[in-house]
N, C-alpha and C positions, 0 to 999 in steps of 0.2 A: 504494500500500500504506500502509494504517494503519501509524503506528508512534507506542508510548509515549513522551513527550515529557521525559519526567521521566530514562529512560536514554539516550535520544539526547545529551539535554545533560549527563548524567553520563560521559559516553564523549567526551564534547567537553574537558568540564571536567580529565577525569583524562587525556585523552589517550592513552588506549587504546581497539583495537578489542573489539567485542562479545566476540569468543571469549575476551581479555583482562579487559576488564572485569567478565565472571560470575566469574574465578578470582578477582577481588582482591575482589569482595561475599562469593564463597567461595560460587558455585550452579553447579549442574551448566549447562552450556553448552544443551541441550535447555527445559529449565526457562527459562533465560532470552530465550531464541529468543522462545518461548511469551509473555512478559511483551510480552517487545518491540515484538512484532508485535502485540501489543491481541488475543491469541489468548485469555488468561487473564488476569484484572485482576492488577497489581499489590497485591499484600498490603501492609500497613501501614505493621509489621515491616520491610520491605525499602526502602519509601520514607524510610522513619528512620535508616536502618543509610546508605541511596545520601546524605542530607544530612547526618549525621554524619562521613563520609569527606570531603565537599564543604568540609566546613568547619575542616578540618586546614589546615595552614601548607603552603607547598610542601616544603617541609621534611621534615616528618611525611608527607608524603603520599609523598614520595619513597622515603620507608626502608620504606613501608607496602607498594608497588608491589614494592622489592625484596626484600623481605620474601615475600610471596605469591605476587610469577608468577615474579622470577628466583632464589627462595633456596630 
């Protein structure tokens, strides 16, 4: 199975799984499946928003994660 290489390694990087990873970009979990799997290209917008997040401190990334999926 194809899969986009750009959220694989942003699900590596953030260390969360897919159905995690779509809450903290802030996309429906379908929608994202869709990217994933190279079913729908990746928009822009979304590759900028996935290296913008990448490029917070652990820090910032951390309170961002609890912030989104546990708050």
């Amino acid at each position: 199975m194809k899969e986009n290489a750009t959220l694989v390694d942003f699900e590596a990087h953030v260390g969360l799984k897919s159905t995690y990873a779509c809450r903290l970009i802030g996309m429906a979990y379908p929608t994202y499946a869709a990217y994933r799997s190279c079913a729908r290209p990746l928009p822009r917008y979304h590759q900028n928003h996935v290296q913008d997040i990448k490029r917070l401190s652990r820090r910032e990334l951390g309170k961002l994660i609890n912030e989104r999926i546990y708050g």
